[in-house]
VEXVEXMAR-18470 format. One record per residue (C-alpha): x, y, z; residue number from 1; residue in one letter. Coordinates in steps of 0.02 Angstrom, whole numbers, padded with zeros to 5 digits. Layout:
residues N
        u        v        w     k   r
        X        Y        Z   NUM   A
...
end
This chain:
residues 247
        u        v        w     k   r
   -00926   -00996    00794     1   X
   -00932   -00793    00847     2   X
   -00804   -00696    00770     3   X
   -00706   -00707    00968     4   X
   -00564   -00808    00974     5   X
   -00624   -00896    01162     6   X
   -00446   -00954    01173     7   X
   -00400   -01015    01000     8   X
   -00318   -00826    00968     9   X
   -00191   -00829    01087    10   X
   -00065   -00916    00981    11   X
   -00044   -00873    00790    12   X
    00008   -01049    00764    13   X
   -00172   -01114    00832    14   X
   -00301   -01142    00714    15   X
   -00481   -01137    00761    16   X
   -00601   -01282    00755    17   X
   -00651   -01204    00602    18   X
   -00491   -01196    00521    19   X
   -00462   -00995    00558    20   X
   -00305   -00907    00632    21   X
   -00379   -00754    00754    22   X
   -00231   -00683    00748    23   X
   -00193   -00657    00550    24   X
   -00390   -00600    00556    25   X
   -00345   -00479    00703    26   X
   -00198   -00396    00588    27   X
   -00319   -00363    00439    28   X
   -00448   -00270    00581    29   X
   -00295   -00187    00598    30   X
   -00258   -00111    00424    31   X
   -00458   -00107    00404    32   X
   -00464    00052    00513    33   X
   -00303    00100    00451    34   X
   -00312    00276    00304    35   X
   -00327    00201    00129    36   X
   -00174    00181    00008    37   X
   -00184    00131   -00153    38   X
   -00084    00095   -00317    39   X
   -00108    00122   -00498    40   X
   -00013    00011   -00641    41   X
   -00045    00113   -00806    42   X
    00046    00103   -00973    43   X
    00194    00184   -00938    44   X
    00232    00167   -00752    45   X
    00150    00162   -00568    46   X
    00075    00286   -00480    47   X
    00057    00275   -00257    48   X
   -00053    00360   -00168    49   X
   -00085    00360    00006    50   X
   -00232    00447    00130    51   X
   -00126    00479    00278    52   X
   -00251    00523    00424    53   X
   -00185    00681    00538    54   X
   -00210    00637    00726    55   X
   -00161    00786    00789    56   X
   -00146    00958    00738    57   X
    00025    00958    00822    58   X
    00106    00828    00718    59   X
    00249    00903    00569    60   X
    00171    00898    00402    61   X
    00277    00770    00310    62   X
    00320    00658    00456    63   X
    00277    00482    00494    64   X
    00256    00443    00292    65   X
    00186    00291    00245    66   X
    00256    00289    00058    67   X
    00425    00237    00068    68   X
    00573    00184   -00055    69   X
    00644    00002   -00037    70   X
    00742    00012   -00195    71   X
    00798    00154   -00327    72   X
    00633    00083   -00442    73   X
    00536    00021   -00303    74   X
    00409    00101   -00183    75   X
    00300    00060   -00049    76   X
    00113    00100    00027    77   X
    00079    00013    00174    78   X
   -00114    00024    00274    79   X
   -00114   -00023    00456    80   X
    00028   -00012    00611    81   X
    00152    00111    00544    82   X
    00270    00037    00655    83   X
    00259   -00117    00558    84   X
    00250   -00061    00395    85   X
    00427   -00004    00436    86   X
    00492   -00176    00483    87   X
    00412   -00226    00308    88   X
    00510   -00106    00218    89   X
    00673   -00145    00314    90   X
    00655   -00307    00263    91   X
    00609   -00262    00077    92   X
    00780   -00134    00062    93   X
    00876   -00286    00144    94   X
    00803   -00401    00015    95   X
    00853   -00276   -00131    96   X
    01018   -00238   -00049    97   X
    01064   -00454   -00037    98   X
    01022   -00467   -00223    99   X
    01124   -00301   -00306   100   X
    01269   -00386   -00190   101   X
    01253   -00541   -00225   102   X
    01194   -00548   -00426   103   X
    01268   -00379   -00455   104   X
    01064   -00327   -00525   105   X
    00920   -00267   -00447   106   X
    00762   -00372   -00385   107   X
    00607   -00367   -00484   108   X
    00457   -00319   -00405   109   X
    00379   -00482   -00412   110   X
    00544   -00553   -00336   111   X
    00555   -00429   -00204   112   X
    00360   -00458   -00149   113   X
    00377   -00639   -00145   114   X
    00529   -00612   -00002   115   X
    00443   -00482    00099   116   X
    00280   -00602    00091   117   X
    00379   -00767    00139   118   X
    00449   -00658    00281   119   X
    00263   -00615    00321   120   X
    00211   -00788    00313   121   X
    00343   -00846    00421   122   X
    00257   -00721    00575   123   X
    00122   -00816    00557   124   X
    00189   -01002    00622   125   X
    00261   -00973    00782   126   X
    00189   -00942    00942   127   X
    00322   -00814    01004   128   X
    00285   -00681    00860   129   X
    00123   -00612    00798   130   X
    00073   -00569    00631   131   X
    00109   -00408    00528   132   X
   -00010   -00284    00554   133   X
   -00012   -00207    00385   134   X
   -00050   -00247    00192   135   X
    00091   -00171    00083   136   X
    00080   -00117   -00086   137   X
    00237   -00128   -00176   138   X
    00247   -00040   -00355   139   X
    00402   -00021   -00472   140   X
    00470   -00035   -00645   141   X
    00582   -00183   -00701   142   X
    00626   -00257   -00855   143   X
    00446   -00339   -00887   144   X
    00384   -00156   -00848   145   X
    00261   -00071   -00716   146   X
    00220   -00202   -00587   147   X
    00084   -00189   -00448   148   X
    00084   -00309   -00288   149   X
    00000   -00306   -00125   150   X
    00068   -00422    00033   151   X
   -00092   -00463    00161   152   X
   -00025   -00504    00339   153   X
   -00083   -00671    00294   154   X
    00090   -00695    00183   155   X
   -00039   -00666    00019   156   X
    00064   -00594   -00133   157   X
   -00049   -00554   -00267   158   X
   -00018   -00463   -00434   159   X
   -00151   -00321   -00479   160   X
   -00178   -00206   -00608   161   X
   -00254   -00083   -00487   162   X
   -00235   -00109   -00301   163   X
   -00322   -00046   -00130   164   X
   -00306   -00073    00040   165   X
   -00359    00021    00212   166   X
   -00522    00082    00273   167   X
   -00589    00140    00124   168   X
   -00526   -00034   -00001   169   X
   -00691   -00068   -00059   170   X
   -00746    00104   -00117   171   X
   -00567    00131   -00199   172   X
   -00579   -00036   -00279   173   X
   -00766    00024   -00361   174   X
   -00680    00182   -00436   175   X
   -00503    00091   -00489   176   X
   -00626   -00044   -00592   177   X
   -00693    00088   -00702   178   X
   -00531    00144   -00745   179   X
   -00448    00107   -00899   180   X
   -00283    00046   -00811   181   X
   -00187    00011   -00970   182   X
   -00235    00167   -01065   183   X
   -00190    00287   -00924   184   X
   -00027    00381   -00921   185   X
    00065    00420   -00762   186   X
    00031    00593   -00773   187   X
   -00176    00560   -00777   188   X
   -00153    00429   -00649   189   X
   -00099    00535   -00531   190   X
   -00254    00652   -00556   191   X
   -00378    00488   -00544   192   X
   -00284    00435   -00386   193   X
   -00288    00588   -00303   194   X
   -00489    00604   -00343   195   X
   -00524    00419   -00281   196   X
   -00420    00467   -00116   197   X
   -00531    00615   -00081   198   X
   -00699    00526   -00120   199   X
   -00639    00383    00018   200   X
   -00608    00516    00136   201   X
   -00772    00599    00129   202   X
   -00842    00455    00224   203   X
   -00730    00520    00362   204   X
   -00738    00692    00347   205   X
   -00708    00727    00553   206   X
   -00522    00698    00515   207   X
   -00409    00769    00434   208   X
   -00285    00697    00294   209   X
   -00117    00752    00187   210   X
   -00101    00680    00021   211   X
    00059    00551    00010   212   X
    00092    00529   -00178   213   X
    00242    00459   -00254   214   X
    00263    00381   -00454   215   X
    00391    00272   -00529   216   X
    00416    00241   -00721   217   X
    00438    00376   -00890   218   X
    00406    00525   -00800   219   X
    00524    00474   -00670   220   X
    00659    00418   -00766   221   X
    00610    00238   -00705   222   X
    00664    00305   -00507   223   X
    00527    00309   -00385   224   X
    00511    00487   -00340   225   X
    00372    00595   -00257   226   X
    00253    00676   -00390   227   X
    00319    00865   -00396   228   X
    00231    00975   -00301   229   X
    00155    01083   -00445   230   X
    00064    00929   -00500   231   X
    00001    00863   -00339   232   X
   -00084    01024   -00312   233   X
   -00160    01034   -00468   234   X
   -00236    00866   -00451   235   X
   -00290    00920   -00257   236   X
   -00388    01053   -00346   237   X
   -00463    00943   -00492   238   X
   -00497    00806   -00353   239   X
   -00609    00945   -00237   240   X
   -00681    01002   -00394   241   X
   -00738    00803   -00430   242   X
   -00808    00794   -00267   243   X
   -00904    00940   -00256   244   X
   -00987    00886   -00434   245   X
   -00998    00713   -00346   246   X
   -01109    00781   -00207   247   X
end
């Protein structure tokens, strides 16, 4: 079979003689050439960090972000249709809202991935909606600690210690393996994010990017927060530096 749907993709509820959905396959081309986000789960808390490609030199710096908040200790990266990674994190902050109103507590992270990825799973059954378009990371503090998830458009919900998705996934996911995860605090997270972001955008150097970086856990008094500003640039610099040794 070629990787061309010749008519099984017109429906996402049509599987392939070969047992494939085009469409689901379609939405991860989509996040594939998509700016990288990723998420770090270290001792004390989680660290998001997103390489938000700049289209235009006419665009507001700040606009269009692709971190959001979902829930006071919850955050979100998304990689892929920003349009639909906003739809993903309506339905996250309605899922968070449902449960503070109904069980008077928040949602764990686990919890609240598991709704957003039935939700995503249900796009993929019916022959009047089409898949997601985006893989989500979704990284917060609860009372089992730092927690690290990504939803695929597939309906996936997978648990990670370190976590990549977007153009440059596999390179990130080289760099977040040699990590010490568990021995890192937020603080040097942030630095070893922002240094893996710029090393996956050198391979796309013709564009340029801002920095989207946002932490939840000690530092943040357990609130997901954007990383002040004094810290982000520092790690900017150190992450230049590291790529200038690097080449």
């Amino acid at each position: 079979m070629t990787s061309i749907g010749t008519g099984y993709d017109l429906s996402a509820s049509t599987y392939s003689p070969d047992g494939r959905i085009f469409q689901v396959e379609y939405a991860n081309k989509a996040v594939e050439n998509s700016g990288t986000a990723i998420g770090l789960r270290v001792k004390d808390g989680v660290v998001l960090a997103v390489e938000k490609l700049v289209h235009s030199k006419l665009l507001v710096p700040g606009a269009n972000r692709r971190i959001q908040t979902v829930d006071k200790h919850i955050g979100m990266a998304s990689a892929g249709l920003l349009a639909d990674g906003r739809k993903i994190s309506q339905l996250a902050r309605d899922s968070g809202a449902q449960a503070r109103k109904q069980w008077r507590e928040p949602l764990t992270v686990k919890a609240l991935s598991d709704s957003v990825s039935w939700n995503a799973q249900t796009y993929t059954l019916y022959s009047s909606v089409r898949p997601f378009g985006v893989s989500t990371i979704f990284g917060g503090i609860d009372k089992s600690g730092p927690s690290l998830y990504i939803v695929e458009p597939s309906g996936v919900c997978l648990g990670y210690h370190g976590a990549a998705v977007g153009k440059g996934r596999q390179l990130a996911k080289t760099e977040l393996e040699k990590l010490k995860l568990s021995e890192l605090s937020m603080r040097e997270a942030v630095t070893e994010a922002a240094r893996i972001i710029y090393l996956v955008h050198d391979d796309n150097k013709e564009k340029e990017f801002e920095l989207e970086m946002t932490w939840v856990g000690v530092e943040s008094n357990n609130l997901h927060l954007p990383v002040p500003a004094d810290l982000l640039e520092e790690a900017k610099r150190k992450a230049q530096e590291a790529l200038e040794t690097f080449e």
